[in-house]
ROSE-4610 file (N, C-alpha, C; in Angstrom, 1 decimal, always signed):
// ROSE-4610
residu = [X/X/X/X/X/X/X/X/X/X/X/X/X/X/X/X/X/X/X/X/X/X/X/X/X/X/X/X/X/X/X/X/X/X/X/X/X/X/X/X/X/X/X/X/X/X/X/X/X/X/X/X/X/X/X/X/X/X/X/X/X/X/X/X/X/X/X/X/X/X/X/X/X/X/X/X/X/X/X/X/X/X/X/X/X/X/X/X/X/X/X/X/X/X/X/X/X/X/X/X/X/X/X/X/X/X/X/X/X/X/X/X/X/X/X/X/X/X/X/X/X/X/X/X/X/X/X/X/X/X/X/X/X/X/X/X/X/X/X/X/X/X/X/X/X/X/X/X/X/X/X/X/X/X/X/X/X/X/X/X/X/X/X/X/X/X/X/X/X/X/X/X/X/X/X/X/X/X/X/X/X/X/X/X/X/X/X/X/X/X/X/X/X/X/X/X/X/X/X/X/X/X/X/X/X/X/X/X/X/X/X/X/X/X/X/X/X/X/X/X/X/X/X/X/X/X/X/X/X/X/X/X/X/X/X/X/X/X/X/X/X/X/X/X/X/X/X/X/X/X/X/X/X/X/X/X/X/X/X/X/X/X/X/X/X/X/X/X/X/X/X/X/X/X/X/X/X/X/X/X/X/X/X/X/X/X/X/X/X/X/X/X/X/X/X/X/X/X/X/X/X/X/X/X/X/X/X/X/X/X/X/X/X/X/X/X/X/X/X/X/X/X/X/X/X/X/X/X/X/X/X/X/X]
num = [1/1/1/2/2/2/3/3/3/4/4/4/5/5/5/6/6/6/7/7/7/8/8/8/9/9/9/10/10/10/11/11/11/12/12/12/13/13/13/14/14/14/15/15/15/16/16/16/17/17/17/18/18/18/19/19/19/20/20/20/21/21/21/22/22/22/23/23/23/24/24/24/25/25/25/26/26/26/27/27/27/28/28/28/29/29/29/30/30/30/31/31/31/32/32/32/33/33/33/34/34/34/35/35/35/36/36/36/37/37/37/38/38/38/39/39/39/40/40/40/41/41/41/42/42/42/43/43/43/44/44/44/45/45/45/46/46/46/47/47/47/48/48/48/49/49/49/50/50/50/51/51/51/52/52/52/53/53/53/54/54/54/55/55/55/56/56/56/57/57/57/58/58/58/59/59/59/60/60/60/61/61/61/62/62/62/63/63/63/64/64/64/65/65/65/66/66/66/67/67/67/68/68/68/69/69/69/70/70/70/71/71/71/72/72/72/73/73/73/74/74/74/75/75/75/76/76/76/77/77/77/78/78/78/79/79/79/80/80/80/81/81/81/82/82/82/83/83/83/84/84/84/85/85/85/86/86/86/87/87/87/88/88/88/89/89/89/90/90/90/91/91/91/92/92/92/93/93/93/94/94/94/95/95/95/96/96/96/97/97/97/98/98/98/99/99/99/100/100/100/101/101/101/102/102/102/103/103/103/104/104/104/105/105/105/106/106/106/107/107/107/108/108/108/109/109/109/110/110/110/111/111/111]
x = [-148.5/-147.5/-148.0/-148.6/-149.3/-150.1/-151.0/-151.2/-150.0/-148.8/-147.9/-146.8/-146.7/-147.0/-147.7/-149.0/-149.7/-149.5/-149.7/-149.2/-147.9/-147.0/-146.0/-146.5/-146.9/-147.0/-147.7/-148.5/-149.6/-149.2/-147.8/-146.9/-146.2/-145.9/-144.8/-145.9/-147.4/-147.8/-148.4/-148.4/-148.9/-148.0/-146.2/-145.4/-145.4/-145.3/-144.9/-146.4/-147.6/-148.7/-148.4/-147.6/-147.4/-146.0/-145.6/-144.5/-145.0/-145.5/-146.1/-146.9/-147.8/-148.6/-147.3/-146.0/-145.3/-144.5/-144.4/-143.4/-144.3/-145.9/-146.8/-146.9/-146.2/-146.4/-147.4/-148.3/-149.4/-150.8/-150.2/-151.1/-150.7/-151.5/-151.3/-150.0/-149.6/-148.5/-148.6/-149.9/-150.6/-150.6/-150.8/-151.0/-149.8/-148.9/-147.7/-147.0/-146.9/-146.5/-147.1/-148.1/-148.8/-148.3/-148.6/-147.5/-146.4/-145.6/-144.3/-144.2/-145.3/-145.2/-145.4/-146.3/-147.0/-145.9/-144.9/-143.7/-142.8/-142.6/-141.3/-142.0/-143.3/-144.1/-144.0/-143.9/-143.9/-142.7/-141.7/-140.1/-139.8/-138.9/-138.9/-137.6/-137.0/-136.1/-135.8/-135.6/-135.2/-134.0/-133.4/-131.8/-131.5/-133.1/-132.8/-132.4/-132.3/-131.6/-132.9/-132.5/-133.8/-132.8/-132.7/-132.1/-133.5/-133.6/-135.2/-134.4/-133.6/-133.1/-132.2/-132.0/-131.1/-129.8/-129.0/-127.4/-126.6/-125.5/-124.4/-124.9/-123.9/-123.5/-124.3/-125.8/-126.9/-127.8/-127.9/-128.4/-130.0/-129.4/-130.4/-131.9/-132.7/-134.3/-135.1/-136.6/-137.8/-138.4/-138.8/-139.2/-141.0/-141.4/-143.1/-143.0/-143.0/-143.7/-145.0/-144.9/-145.6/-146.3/-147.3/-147.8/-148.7/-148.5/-149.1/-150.5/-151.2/-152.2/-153.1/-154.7/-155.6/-155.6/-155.9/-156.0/-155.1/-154.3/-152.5/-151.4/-151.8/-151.2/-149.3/-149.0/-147.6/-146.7/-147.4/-147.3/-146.8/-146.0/-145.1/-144.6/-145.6/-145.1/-143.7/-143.1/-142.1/-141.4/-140.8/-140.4/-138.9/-138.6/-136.9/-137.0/-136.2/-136.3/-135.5/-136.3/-135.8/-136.0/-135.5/-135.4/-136.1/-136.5/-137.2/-136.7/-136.0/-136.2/-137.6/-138.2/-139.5/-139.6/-139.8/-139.6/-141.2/-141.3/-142.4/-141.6/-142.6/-142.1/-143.7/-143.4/-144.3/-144.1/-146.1/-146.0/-147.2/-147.5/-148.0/-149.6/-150.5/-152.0/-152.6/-153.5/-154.2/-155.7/-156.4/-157.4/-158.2/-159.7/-160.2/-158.9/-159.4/-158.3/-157.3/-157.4/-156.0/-154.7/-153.7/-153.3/-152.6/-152.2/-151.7/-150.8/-150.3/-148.9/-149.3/-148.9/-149.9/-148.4/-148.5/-147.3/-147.8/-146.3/-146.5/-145.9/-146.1/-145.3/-144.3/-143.2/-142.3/-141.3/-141.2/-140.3/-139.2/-137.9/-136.0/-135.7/-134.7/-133.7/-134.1/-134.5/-135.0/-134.0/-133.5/-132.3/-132.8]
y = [+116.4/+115.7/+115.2/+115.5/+114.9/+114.1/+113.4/+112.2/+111.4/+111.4/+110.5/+110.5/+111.5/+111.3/+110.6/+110.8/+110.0/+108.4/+108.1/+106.5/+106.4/+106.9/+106.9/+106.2/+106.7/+106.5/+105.0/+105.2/+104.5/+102.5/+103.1/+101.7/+101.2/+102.5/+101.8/+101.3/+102.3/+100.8/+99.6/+99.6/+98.1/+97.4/+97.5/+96.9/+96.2/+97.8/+97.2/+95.7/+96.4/+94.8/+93.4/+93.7/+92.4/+91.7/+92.5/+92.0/+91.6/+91.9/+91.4/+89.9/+90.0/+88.7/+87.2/+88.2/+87.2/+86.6/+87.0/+86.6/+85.6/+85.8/+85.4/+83.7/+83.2/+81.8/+81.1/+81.7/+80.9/+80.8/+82.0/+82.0/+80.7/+80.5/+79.3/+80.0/+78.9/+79.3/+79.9/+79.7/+80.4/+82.3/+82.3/+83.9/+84.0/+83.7/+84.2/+84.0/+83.2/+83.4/+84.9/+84.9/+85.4/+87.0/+87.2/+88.3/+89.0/+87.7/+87.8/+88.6/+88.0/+88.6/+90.0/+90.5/+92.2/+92.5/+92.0/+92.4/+92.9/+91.8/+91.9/+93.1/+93.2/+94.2/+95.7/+95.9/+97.2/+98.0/+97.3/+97.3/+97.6/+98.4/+99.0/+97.8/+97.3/+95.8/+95.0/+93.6/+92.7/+92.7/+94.3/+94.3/+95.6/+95.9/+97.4/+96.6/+97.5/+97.6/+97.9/+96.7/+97.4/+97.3/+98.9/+98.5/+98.8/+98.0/+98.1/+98.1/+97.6/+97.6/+98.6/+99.2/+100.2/+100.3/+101.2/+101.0/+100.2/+99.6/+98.8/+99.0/+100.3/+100.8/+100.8/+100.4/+100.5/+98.7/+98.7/+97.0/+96.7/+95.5/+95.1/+94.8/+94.9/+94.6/+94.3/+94.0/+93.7/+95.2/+95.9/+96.7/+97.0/+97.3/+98.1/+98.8/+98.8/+100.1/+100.5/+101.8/+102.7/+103.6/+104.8/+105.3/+106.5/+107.4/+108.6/+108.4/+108.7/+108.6/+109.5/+109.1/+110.1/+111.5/+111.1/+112.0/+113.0/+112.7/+113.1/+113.5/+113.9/+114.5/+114.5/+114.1/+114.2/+113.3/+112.7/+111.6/+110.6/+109.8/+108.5/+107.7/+106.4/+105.3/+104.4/+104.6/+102.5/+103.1/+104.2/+104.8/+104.7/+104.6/+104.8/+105.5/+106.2/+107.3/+106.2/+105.9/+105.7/+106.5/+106.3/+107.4/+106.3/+106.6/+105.8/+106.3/+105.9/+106.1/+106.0/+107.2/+106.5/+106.7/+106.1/+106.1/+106.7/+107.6/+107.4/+106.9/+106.1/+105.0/+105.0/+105.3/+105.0/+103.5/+102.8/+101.7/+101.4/+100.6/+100.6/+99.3/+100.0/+99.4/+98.7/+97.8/+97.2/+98.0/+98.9/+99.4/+98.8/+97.4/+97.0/+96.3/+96.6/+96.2/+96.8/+97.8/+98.9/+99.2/+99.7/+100.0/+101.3/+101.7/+103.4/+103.3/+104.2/+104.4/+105.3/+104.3/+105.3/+105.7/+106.5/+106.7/+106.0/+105.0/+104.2/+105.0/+104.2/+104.5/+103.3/+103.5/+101.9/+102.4/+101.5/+102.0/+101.4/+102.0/+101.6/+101.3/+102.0/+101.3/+102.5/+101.6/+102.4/+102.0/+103.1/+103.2/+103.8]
z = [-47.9/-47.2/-45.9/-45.5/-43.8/-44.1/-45.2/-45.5/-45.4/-45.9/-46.2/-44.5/-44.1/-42.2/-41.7/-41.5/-41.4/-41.2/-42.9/-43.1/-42.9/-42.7/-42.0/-40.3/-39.6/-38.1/-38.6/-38.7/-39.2/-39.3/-40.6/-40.7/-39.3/-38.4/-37.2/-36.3/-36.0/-35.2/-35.9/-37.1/-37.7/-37.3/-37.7/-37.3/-36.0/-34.8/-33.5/-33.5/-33.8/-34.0/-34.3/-35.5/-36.6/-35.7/-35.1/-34.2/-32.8/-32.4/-31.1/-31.6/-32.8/-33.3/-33.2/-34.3/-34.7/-33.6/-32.5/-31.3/-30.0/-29.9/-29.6/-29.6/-28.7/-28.8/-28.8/-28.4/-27.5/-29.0/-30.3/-31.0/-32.8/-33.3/-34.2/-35.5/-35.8/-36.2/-37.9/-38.4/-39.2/-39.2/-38.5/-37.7/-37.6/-37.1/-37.3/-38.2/-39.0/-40.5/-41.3/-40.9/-41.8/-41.3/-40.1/-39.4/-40.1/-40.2/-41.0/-42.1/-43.0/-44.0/-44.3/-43.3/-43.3/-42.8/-42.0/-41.4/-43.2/-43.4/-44.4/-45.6/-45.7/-47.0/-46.5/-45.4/-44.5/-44.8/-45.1/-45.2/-46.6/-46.8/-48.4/-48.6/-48.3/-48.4/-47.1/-47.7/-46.5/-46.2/-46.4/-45.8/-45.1/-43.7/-43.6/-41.9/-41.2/-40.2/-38.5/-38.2/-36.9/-35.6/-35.3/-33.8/-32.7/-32.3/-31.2/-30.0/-29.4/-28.2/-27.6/-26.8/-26.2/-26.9/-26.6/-26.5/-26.1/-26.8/-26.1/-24.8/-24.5/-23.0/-22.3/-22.2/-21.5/-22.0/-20.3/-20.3/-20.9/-21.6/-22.8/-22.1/-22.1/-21.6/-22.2/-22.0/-23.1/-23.2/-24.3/-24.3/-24.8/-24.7/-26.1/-26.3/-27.5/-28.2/-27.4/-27.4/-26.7/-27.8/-27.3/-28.4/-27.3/-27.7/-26.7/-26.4/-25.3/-24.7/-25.5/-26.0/-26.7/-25.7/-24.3/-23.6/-23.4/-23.0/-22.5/-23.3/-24.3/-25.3/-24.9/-25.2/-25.3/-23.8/-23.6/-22.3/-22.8/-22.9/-23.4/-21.8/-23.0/-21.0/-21.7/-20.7/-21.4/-22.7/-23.3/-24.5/-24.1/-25.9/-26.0/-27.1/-27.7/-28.5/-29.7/-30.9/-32.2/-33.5/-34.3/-35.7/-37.0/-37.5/-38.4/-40.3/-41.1/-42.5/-42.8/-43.5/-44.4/-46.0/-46.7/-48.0/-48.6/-49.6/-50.6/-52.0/-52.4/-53.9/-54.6/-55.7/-57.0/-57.5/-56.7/-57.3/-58.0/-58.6/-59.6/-58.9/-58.9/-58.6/-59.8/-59.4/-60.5/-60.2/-61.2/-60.8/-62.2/-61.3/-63.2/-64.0/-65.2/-66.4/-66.3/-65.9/-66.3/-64.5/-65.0/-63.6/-63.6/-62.5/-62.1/-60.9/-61.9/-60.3/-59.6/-58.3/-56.9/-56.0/-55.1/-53.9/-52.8/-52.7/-51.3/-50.4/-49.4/-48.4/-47.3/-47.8/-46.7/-46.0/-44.8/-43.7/-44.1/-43.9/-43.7/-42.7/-42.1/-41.0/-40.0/-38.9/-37.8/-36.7/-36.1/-35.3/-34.2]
């Protein structure tokens, strides 16, 4: 199970990446398409739910993802506390001629 942890974390900073790529004006608009896409494949459907911003009751801001320091174990800069669904799903690999169902791993609705 701590492999599929793992790729769990794994998927939220690819995301917070692919999101930073895709918002990136300054970069060709190739790259950010392409962004998109690792965006939308990360996601176990295009109908989950991303709340990234604070509460109503609390004024809206730019935020980053953050990610604990190698050194500083348990030190969080610039953090807001979200909950993440993560799914394992049996999908199916092309290995050669033949194929095999492997366990993925895709993120839901992160709140």
């Amino acid at each position: 199970m701590f492999a599929f942890e793992t790729t769990a974390e794994q998927k939220l900073s690819d995301f917070a990446d692919y999101l930073h790529v895709l918002t990136d004006t300054s970069l060709d608009m190739s790259f950010r398409a392409k962004a998109g896409e690792m965006i939308k494949s990360t996601f176990l459907s295009e109908n989950v739910t991303l709340q990234l911003a604070q509460q109503k009751d609390k004024p809206a801001g730019e935020y980053n993802v953050n990610f604990t320091l190698p050194g500083q174990p348990g030190q969080m800069l610039n953090s807001i506390s979200r909950n993440a669904d993560v799914y394992l799903k049996k999908e199916d690999k092309i290995f050669g001629a033949g194929t095999l169902k492997i366990w993925g791993v895709q993120l839901g609705e992160v709140k």
